[in-house]
N, C-alpha and C positions, 0 to 999 in steps of 0.2 A: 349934062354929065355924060362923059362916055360910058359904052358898054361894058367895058373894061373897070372903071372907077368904079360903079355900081356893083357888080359882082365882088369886088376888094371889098368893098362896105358890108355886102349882103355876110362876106366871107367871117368880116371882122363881130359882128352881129351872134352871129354865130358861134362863133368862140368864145363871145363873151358870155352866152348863154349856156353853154356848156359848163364854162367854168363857175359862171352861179350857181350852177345847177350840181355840181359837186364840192362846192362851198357847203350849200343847203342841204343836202345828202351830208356831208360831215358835218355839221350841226349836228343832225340831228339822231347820225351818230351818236354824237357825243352825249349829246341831251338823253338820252336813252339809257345809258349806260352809267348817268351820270344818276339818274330816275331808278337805275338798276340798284346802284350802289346805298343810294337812300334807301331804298327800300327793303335792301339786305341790313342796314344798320340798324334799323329800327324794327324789322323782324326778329334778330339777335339782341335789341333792347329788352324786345316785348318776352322774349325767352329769357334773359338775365333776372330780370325783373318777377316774372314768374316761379321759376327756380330758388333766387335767392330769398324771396318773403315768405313761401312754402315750407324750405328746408327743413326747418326747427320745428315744425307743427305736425300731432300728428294724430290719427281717429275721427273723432267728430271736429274737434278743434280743427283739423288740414280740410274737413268740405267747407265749415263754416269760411277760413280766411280765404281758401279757394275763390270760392264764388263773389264774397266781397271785394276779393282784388282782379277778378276778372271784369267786371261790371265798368269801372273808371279805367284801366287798361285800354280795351278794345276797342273803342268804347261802347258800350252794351248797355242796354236799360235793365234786362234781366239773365241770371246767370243757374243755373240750376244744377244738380247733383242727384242721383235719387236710382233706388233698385227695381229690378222686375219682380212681380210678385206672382209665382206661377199659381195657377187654380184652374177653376172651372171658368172664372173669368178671369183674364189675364190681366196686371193692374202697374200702374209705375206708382211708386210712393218714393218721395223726397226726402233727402238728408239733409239736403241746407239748398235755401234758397235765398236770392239776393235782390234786390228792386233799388236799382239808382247807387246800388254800393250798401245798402241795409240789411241788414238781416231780418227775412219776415218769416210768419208761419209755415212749414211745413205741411204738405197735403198732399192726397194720395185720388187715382181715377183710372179710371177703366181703359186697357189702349187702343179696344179696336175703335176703325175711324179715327187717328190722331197721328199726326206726322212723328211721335215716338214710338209707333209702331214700324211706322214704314224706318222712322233708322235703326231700327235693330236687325235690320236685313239689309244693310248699306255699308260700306266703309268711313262714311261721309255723308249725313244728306244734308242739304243746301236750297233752302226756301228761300228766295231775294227778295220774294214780295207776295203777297196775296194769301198770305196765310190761311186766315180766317175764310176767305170764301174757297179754297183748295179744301179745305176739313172745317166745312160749317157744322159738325158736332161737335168739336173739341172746346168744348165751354168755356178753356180756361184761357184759351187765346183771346177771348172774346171778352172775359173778363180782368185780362190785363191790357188790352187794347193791343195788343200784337202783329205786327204787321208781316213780319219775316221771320225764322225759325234756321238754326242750324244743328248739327249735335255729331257727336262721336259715340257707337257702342264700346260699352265698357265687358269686354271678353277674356275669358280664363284663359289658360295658356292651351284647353282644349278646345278651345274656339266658342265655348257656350256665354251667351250676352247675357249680364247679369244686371247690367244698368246703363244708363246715358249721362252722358257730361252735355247738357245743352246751353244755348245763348241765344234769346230770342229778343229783337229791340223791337221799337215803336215804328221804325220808318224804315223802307228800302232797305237791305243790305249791299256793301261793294265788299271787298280784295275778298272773296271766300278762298281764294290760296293761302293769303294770312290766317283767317281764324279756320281752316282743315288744321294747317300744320301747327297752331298754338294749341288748338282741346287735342290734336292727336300725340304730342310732345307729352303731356296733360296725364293722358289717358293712364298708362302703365303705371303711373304715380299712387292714383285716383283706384286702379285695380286693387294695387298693396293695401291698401289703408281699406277696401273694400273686406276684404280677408281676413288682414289682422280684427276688422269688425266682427266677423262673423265666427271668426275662433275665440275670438272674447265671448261674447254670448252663445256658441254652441252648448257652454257647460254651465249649468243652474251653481249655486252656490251649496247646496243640498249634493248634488254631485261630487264637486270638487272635494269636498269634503271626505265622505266616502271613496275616491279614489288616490284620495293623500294616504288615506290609513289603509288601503290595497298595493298602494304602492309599497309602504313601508313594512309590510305583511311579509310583502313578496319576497324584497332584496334581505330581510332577515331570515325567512326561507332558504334562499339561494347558498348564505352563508353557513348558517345552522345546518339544514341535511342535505344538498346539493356540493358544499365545501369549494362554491367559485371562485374564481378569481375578478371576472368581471361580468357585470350586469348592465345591460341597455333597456331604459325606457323610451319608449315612443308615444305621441298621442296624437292619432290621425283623425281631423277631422273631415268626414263622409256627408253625400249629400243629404240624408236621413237620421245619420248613425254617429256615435262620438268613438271610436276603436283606441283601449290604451293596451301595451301587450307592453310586459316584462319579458326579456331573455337572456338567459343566462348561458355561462361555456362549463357549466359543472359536467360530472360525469356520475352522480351518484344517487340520482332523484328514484326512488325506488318505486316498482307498479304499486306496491299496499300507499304510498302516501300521494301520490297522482289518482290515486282514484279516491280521496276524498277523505279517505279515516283521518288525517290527520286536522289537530283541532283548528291552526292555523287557516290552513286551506277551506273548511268548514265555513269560519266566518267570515270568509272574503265571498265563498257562495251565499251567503247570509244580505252579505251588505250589496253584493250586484241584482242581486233580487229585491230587495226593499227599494231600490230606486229604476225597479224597472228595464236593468240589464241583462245579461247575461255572461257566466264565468267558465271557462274552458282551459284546462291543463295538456298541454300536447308535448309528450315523455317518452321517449324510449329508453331501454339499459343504456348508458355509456355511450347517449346524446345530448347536447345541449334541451335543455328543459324553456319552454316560452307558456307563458299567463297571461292570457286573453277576457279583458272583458268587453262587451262591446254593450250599448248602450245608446236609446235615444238621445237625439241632441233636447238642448232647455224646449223648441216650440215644442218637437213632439209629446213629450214628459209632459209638459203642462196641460196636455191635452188628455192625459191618462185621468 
């Protein structure tokens, strides 16, 4: 073969290499994108699916289905929900807990040494594997045979962590960009229902009580010597404290009945004091008039 033939060969060789070689580059292209697109579809399943079985549930009911529908989902051997419990020792206790998609016991543990300490100071944390020997104190990994761990804090809108949404399986973890973005999707949901919990039980039933017949004190006040037109209740609940304040736009509240002679006013200092609050009139001539009581929430009261 000549010199010439040879180099035509070497040339052609070549070209064709090339051109496999950008066959195989678009492949896998293609393949990628193709890998992209599954995986966006079924990230968007895993968020429909979540979304739409949640909707309608809500309190205890929305941690229980939570965590039951998260467990077969992901798919996850365990699925958990649960508050921080501040003290002297610092404690996570569970709302609902889920094993294989069941609903089991609830329990409560101490966080130092436990990777739900360390994510309450993460955005994200993400354990793939070796759980148990990364926090060989955390008993509880050891006692569900746990292998891997992930979780999102669950933060107020002033940034303080009030609980974790975790999911810990039996083997390995893979896509932790999937389960970041489905408990952090999660999360804000998980927050509400956190809230609307804890404004349900701020106020004892003994409370409420007493503050029905303070309320209705009040805006008969308002009418009666104050001659308003409108009256605003509010009831804030505080980290310690339950705050409900009446205020009205009268312009007639006079200093002899702000300071207490009157008999109305009298038994509302009567009824914030038998449950352990406190009653506050704040009146000027020919300013709107506001009635303050504020008051332990139900733990502290029970503690009295």
């Amino acid at each position: 073969m000549s010199s010439t033939g040879h180099l035509s060969e070497v040339e052609s060789l070549r070209s064709q290499m090339a051109d496999l070689t950008r066959a195989i580059a678009g492949r896998d292209q293609s393949m990628h994108l193709e890998e992209t697109m599954r995986d966006l579809r079924e990230q968007s399943h895993l968020l429909r699916t979540t979304i739409v079985g949640t909707a309608a549930e809500t309190g205890d009911e929305f941690f229980a289905f939570l965590v039951t529908h998260l467990t077969p989902t992901l798919p996850m051997q365990y699925a958990v929900i649960g508050e921080v419990l501040e003290g002297r020792l610092r404690k996570f206790r569970t709302f609902a807990v889920s094993a294989g998609g069941t609903l089991v016991d609830n329990f409560e543990y101490e966080l130092a040494h436990t990777p739900c300490a360390s994510a309450l100071t993460q955005t994200f944390a993400y354990f793939d594997r070796d759980v148990r020997a990364t926090f060989p104190q955390f008993q509880y990994s050891g006692d569900l045979g746990a292998e891997s761990y992930c979780a999102v804090p669950l933060r107020t809108k002033d940034g303080a962590a009030i609980g974790l949404l975790v999911v810990m399986d039996t083997k390995p973890l893979q896509h932790g960009e999937y389960l970041h973005f489905l408990l952090g999707v999660s999360a804000p949901r998980v927050v509400v229902e956190f809230e609307r919990r804890r404004n349900a039980q701020a106020v004892s039933s003994e409370q409420s009580s007493h503050l029905l017949r303070n309320i209705q004190e009040a805006v008969s006040n308002c009418i009666r010597h104050d001659h308003a037109q409108e009256a605003r209740v509010s009831l804030k609940v505080l980290k310690q404290s339950v705050r409900l304040s009446i205020r009205d736009n009268g312009r007639e509240f006079t200093p002899d009945v702000s300071k207490g002679t009157g008999q109305g006013l009298a038994d509302m200092a009567a009824r914030a004091q038998k449950i352990g609050g406190r009653f506050t009139v704040l009146s000027k001539m020919n300013e709107e008039t506001r009635i303050v009581f504020d008051l332990p929430n139900e733990a502290s009261y029970a503690r009295r």
